[in-house]
C-alpha positions in Angstrom: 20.2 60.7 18.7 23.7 60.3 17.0 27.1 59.5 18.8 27.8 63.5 17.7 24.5 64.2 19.3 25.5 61.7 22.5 28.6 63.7 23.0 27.8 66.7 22.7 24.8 66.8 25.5 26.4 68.8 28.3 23.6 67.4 30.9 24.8 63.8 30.8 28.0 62.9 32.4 31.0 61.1 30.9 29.7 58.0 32.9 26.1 57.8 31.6 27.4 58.3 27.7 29.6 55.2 27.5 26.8 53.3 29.2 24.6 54.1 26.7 27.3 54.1 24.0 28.4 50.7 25.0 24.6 49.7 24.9 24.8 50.9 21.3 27.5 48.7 20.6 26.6 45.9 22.3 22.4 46.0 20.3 24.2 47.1 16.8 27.6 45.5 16.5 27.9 47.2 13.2 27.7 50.4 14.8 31.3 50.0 16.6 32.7 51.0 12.5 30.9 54.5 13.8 32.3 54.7 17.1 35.9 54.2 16.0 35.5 56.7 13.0 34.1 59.4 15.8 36.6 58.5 18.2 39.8 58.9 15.9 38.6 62.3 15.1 37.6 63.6 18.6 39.6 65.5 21.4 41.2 63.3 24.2 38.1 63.3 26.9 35.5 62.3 24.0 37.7 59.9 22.4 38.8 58.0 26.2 34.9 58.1 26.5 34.4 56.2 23.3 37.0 53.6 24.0 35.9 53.3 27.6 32.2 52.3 25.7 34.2 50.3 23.4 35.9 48.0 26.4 32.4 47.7 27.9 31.0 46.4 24.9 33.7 44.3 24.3 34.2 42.7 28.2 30.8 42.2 27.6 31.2 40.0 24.2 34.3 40.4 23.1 33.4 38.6 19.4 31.9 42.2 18.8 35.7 43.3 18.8 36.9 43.6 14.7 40.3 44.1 13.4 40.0 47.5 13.1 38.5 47.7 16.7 41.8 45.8 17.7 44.1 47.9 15.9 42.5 50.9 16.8 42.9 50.0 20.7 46.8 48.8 19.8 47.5 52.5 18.2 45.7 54.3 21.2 48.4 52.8 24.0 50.8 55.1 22.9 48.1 57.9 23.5 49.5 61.2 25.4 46.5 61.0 27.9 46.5 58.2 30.4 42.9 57.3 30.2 43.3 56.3 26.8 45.9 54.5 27.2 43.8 52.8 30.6 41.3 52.0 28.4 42.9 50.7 25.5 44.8 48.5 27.1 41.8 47.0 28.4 40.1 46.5 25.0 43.2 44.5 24.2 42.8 42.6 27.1 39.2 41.7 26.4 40.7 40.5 22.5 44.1 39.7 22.8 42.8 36.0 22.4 41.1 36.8 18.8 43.8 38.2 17.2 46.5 36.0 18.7 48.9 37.1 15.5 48.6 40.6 16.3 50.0 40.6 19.5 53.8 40.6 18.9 53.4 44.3 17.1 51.8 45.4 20.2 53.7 44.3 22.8 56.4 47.2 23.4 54.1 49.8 24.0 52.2 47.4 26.6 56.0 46.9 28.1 56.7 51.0 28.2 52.7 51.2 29.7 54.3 49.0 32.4 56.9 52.2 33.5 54.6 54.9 33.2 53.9 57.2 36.3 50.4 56.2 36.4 49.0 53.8 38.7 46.0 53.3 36.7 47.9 53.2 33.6 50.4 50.2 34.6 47.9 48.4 36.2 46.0 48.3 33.1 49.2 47.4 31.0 49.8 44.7 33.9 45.8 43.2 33.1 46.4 43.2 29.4 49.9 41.1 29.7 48.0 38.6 31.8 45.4 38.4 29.2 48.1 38.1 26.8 49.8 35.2 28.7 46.3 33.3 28.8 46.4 33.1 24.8 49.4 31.3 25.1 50.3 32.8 21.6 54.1 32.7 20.3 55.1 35.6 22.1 55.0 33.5 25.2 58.8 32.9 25.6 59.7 36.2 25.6 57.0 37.7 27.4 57.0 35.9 30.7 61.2 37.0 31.5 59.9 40.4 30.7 56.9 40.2 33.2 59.2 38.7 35.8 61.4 41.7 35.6 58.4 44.3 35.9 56.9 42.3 38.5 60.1 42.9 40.8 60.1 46.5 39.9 56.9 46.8 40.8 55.8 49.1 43.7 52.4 48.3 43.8 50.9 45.6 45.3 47.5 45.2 43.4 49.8 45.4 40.4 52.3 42.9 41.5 49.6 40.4 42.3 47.8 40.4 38.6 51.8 39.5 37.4 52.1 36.6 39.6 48.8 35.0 38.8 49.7 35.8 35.7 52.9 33.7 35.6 51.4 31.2 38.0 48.7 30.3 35.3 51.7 30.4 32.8 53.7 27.7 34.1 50.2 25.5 34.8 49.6 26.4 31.2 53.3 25.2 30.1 53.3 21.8 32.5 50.2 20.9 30.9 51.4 21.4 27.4 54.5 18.9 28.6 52.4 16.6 30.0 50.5 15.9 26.7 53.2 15.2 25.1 
């Protein structure tokens, strides 16, 4: 059976296919060049299945993760459908740290995931920034006024709480850097 072959079986649900997708991944690392060729072809419900896979693969071992995967992920946030924008932005959580360079170009449409209508959506935006404040990459400065801002304007409580650890472990990150030096 082929990814073609995977999605097109109307017996197995969307669930079961990135599990065994994922598996794919995660036994042929190679095989994630396929998945992301499939995916950038496919209609909106097959391709958020694909990157779904994709972010269990890479959760699961997130060295698996290429460039390609990483840009791939970074050009899917500004996806019409929510899911794959959900999903994506959980890819880049799971990678943000190997491509700490990358991350600038991505940031703004992380920051307009953060307003959209979706709970789902911002929370996922909200995971990724945390990731992205973990890496402690150059975008650091900026990033953490902007998440202090969103993290007032933030309805949600399970949302508001992954911002304030998230700025909590930056400033342990940031008194730690001080007291090396």
């Amino acid at each position: 059976m082929d990814i073609k072959e995977l999605m097109d079986d109307r017996i197995k649900k969307a669930k079961e296919k990135t599990e065994i997708l994922s598996g794919w991944i995660l036994d042929h690392p190679g095989y994630l060049g396929t998945v992301l060729e499939y995916a950038a072809g496919a209609r909106d419900p097959v391709k958020a299945t694909c990157i779904e896979a994709i972010e269990f693969a890479t959760k699961a071992r997130p060295d698996i993760a290429t460039k390609d995967c990483f840009d791939f992920a970074a050009a899917q946030l500004s996806a019409k459908a929510p899911r794959i924008k959900w999903e994506s932005a959980k890819v880049i959580a799971n990678t943000a740290h190997l491509y700490p360079n990358e991350i600038k170009k991505i940031l703004p449409a992380l920051l307009k995931n953060t307003e959209h209508t979706g709970t789902v959506v911002r929370w996922s935006a909200a995971f990724a920034l945390a990731a992205i404040l973990k890496t402690g990459s150059s975008v650091h400065k900026e990033l953490v006024p902007a998440v202090e801002t969103i993290c007032r304007n933030e309805e949600k409580n399970s949302i508001r709480k992954i911002y304030i650890q998230a700025l909590k472990n930056a400033v342990e990150m940031k008194s730690k850097v001080k007291s090396k030096k």
